[in-house]
N, C-alpha and C positions, 0 to 999 in steps of 0.2 A: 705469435709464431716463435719457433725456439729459434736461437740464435745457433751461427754456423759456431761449430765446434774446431777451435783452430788445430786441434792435435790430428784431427784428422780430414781437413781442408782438401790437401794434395790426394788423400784419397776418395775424398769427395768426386774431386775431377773427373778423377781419375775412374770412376762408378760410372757418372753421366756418361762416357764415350764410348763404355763397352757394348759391342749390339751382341747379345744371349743368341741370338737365330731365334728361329721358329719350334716349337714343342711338338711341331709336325714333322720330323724328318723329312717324310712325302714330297712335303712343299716349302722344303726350308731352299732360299736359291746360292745359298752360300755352303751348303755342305761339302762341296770338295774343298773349299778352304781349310776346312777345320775337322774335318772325319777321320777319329781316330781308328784307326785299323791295327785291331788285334788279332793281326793274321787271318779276316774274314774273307780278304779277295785268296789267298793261299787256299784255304779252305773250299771255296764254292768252284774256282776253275780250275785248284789241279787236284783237288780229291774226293773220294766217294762222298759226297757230302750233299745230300738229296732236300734236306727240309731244313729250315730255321726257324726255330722254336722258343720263343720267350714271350714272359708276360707282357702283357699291355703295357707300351712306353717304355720297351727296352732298347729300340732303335731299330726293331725289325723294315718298317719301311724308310727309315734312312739309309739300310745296307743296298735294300733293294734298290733306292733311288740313285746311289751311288756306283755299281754296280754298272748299270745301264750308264750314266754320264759320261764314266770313264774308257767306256768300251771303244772307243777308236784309238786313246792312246794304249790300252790293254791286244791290240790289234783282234778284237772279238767282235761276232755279232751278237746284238742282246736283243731280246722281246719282249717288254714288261708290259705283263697285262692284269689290269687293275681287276677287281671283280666287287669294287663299291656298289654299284649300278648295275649288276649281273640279273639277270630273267633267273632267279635263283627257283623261281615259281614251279616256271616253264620246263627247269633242266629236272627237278625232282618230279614230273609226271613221265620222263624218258627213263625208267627201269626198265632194264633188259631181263625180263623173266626166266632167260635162259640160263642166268646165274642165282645161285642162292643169296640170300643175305649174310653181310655188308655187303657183296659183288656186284650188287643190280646196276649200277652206276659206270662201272668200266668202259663199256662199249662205248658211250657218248663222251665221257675224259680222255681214252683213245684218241677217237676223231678228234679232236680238239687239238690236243697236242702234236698228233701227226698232221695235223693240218696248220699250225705252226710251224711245225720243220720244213716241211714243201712250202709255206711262204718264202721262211730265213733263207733258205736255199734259190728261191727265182730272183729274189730280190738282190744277192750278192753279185756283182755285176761280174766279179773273178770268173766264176766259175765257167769252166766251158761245159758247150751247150752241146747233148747226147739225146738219143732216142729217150731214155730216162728221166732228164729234165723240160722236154718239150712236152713229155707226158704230164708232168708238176705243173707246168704254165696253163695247161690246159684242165687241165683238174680245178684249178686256184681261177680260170677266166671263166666257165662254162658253171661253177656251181658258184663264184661271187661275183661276178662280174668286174665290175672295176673300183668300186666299193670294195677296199682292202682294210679298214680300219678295226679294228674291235675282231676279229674274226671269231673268236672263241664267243662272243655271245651272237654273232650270224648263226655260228652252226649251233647253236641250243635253236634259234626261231626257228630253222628252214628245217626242224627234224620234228621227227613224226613218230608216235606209238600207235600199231595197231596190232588185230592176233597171229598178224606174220611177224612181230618181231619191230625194232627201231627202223627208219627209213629217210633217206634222206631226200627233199624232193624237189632240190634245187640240182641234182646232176642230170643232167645232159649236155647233146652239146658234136660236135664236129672238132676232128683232130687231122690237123696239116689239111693237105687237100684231098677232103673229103673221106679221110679215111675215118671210117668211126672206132673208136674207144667203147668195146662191148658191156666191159665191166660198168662204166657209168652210166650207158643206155638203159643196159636189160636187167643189170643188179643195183638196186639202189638199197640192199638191206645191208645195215651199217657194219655189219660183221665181216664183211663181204669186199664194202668199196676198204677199211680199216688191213684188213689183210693186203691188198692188192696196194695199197699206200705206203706200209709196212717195207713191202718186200720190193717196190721201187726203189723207196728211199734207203733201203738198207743197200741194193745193188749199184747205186750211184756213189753213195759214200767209201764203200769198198775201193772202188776205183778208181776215185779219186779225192786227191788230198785238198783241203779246204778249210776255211778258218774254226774256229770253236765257234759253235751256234748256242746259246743259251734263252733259252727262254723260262721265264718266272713269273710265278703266281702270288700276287697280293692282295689281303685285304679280302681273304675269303670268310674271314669272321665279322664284316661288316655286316655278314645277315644272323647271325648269333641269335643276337636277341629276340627276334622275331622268329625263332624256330628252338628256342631255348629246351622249351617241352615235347620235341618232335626228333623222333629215331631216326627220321628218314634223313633229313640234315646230318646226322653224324656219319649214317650209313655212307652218306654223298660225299663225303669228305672222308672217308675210310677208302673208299671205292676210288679217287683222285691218290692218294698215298698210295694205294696198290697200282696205281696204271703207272706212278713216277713208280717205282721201286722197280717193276720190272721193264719197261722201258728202259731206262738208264743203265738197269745193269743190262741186259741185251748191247746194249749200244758198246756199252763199256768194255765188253770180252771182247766186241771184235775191234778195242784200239777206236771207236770213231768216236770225234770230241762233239757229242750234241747231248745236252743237259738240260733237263727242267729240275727246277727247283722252287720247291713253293712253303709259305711264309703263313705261320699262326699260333694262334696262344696257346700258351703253355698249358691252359686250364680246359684249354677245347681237347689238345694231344693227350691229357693225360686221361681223357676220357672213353678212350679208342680202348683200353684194355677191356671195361666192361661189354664188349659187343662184339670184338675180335681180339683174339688170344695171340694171334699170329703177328701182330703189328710189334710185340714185344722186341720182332727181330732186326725194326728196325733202328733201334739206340745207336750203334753204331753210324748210319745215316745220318745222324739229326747232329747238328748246329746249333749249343747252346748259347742264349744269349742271356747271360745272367752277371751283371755289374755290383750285385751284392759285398758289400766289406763284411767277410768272415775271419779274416787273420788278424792277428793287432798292428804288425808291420804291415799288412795292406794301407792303413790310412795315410800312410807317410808318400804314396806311391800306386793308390791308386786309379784303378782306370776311368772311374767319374772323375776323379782329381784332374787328371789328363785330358778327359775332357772341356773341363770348364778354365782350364789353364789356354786350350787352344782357342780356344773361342775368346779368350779374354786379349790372347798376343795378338790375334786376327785384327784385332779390333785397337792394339796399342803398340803395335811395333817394337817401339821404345823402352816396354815394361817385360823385358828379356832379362828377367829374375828366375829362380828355380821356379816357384812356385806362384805368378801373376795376383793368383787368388787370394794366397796370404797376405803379399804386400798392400792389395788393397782392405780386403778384411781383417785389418792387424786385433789380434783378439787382446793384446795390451794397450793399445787405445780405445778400444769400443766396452770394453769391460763386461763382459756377460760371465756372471760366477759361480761357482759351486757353493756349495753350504758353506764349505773348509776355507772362502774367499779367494778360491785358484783362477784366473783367468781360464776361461773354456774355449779350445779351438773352435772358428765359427764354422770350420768345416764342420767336422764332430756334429756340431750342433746342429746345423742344417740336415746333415745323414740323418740322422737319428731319428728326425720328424717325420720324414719323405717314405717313401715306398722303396730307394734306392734304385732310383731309375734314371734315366737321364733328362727323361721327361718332367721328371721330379725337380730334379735340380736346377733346370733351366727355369724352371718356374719361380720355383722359390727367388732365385735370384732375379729375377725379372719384376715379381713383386715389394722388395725389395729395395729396387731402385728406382719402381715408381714412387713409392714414398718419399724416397731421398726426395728425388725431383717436386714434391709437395713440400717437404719438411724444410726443405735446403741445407739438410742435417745428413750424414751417417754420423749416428750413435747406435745403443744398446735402443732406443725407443724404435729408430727405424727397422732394427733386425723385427724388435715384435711385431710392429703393428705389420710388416710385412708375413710375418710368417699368420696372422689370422688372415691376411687375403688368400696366401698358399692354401691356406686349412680349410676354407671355403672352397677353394676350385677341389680340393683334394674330396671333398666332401660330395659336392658335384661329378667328380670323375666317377667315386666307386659308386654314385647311386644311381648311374645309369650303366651298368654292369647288374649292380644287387634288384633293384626295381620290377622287372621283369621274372625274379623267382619270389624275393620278398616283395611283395603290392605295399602291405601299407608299411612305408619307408618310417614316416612320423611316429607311429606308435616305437618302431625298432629304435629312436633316435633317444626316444623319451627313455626308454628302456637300458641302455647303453648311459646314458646321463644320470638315471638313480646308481649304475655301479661304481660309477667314480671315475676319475684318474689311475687310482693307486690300482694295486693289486688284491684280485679278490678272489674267492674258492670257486668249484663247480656246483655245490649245495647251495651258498647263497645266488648266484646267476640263477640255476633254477625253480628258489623262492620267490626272486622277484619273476621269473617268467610265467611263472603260474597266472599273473594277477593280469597277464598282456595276451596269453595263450590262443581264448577267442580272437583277438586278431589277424591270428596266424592261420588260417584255417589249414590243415593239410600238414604242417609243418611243428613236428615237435622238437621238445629243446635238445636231443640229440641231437639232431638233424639243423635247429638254428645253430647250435656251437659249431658243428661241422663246418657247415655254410659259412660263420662268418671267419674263422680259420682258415677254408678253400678262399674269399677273398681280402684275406687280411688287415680284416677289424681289429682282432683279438691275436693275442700274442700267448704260446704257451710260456710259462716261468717257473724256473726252478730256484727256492730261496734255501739258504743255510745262514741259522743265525737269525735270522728277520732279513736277509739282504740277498738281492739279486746279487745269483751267481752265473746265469745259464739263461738264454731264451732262443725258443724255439720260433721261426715264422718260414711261413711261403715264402715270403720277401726275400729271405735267406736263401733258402732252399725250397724250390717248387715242388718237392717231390714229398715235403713235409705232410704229416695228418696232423689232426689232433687227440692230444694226450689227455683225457678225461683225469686223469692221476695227479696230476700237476696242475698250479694255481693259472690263473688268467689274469691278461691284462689290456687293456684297450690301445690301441696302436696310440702314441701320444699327439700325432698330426692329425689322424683322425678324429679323435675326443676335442681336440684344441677345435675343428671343426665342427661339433658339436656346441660344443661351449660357446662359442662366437655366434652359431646360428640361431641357438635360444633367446638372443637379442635384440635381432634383427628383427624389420618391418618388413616382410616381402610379399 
């Protein structure tokens, strides 16, 4: 066993006591501790700001989760509703064939959300109670009875396709004494009870003032992968975009504060242009969430820096230094170095491997100092052998992302391992893909470069001289393609998990 290294002992300690959280936002139970807000509650409650968009493991449902927690001291109502566990099934057999495609989807994301607002709204005890609201109570008691939970997947089961159109066929029902409510007796077709809901709730809000209602959507790409190859899924998710766009701005001209805002990958959103042209308009809407270091004075002051800085004070009070992370990661006693024998910031170093996420980062360091806690060491050996557990999960994260369009993973791994580390052309990657090709069935090396570019395997690179000057990636910029012109390079967190896997028993 290596012996503790005395030079950095006190940072040793100082390692073992930090608790990283959870790589779940979701479920992390410390995030108002330590959730950096870059102006994201600004954002979601006092401006046009409908959707929050970033890749996998940018913090999308830590916003969300945060959001919701803070809402009594924010004096807001919030309604997070997950859609991990969604009748995803169920909701794509309710097209409304009265609308074209992407549209089919409306009428049922409609209902859903106005039947969220008539919840937010009975539920608030403030509010006083008018012909308008007893209508809501009775709408929310007579079609769910007293099972209020999950609403949004009640109304997918209780609705119904036939050749008259969607239907709902849980309304009925008695209103005060005896008086009946016609629209939910004699019209149960969704377009119908949707209007008559609409213009309740829009008449109640006018008239009276009441807290900001928010209700938000997460975790609608937890069905992705199992609709990876299926139009209708995106349609369904185009169709949910257009019901929040125009909902909220209606709401929004007339001054009344009720918002949905819903939450998903950047690689699913940037999909929407192929199938509707019209969704172009809504950039302005969208909440990016992108933690990428693209400036060279970023590193000094960055927002992952700020991150792992708060979560390190959370956890050490006492280590109320600029930077927590430096003083324990001192890169002049751990010695990791460049060719030229420069000590290497272990920031730097971690970036550079990761995806640039927070996800990312949290990990790394978590692995890391499970080592430590094995080795009884931080050194230079603890940074590596942690960073090959990171390069594994890392490995693990994007192959169940890629799995689902690329099948055989194995073959792509082996493939990926004859190109190297280093930097290589687009003519050699296509030499050696010839020899894997039957593998792929379906799939040519156009289309593999693409692909692995869309999930940032591959890095474009531009050299002068023999020397990286320039690289291009998603990670960077989500909006990135790839450059067939320019040389390629294997993300190096990713390869390192290649490398590492090759040796394993599993």
């Amino acid at each position: 066993m290596e012996t503790r290294n005395k030079n950095t002992k006190r940072e040793f300690e100082y390692l073992l006591n930090v608790d990283f959280g959870d790589i779940d936002g979701l479920y992390d139970p410390n995030i108002n501790d330590y959730f950096i807000d870059v102006d994201f509650k600004k954002a979601i409650l006092n401006e046009p700001k409908y959707f929050v968009v970033g890749r996998k493991g940018t913090g999308k449902s830590a916003l969300y989760n945060w959001i919701e927690s803070n809402q009594v001291a924010d004096g807001i109502l919030v309604s997070n509703k997950s859609f991990n566990d969604f009748p995803f099934e169920k909701l794509l057999q309710l097209s409304d064939d009265t609308f074209s495609v992407p549209n089919q989807y409306q009428s049922i994301w409609k209902n859903i959300i106005l039947t969220e607002y008539a919840l937010l709204l009975c539920k608030d005890q403030s509010n006083p109670i008018d012909e308008a609201l007893l209508e809501l109570q009775n709408y929310i008691k007579y079609v769910f009875g007293n099972d209020l939970i999950d609403l949004h997947k009640a109304v997918t089961r209780i609705s119904e396709k036939s050749e008259y159109g969607i239907s709902i066929k849980g309304v009925s029902g008695q209103h005060g004494e005896g008086k009946e409510i016609e629209y939910y007796d004699q019209c149960k077709n969704i377009t119908v009870v949707n209007n008559r809901l609409n213009s309740v709730l829009l008449d109640y809000l006018t008239r009276h003032e009441t807290k900001t209602y928010i209700v938000q959507f997460d975790q609608l790409d937890d069905n992705y992968t199992s609709y990876v190859d299926n139009d209708r899924y995106i349609q369904c998710i185009i169709s949910l975009f257009k019901t929040i766009y125009q909902l909220n701005q209606t709401y929004r001209s007339k001054n009344i504060s009720v918002k949905t805002v819903a939450y998903l990958r950047s690689d699913i959103y940037n999909k929407f242009y192929r199938h509707d042209p019209e969704s172009a308009r809504w950039d302005q809407y969208i909440l990016k969430l992108n933690w990428s270091i693209i400036n060279r004075n970023d590193w000094f002051d960055s927002n992952l820096l700020k991150l792992i800085n708060a979560r390190i004070k959370y956890s050490i009070p006492e280590l109320d230094t600029q930077s927590p992370f430096h003083t324990i990661f001192n890169k002049h006693k751990i010695h990791i170095r460049t060719k030229e024998q420069q000590d290497i910031d272990i920031f730097r170093y971690i970036i550079h491997r990761t995806f640039q996420r927070p996800r990312d980062l949290i990990q790394f360091c978590i692995k890391i100092q499970e080592e430590c806690r094995t080795s009884r060491v931080l050194s230079k050996k603890s940074i590596m052998n942690g960073e090959k557990e990171y390069s594994l999960w890392l490995l693990g994260e994007v192959e169940n992302e890629i799995a689902p369009i690329i099948k055989d993973t194995e073959s792509l791994y082996e493939l990926l391992r004859l190109m190297g580390r280093g930097v290589y052309t687009v003519s050699l990657f296509k030499d050696k893909y010839s020899k894997f090709q039957n593998n792929f069935i379906g799939i040519d090396v156009e289309r593999m470069l693409k692909l692995l570019y869309e999930f940032g395997i591959i890095n474009n690179i531009k050299l002068k001289d023999g020397k990286i000057v320039e690289q291009f990636s998603v990670i960077r910029n989500d909006r990135s393609v790839f450059n067939r012109d320019l040389n390629i390079k294997t993300h190096p967190g990713f390869y390192e998990g290649l490398h590492t896997s090759k040796f394993l028993t599993r």
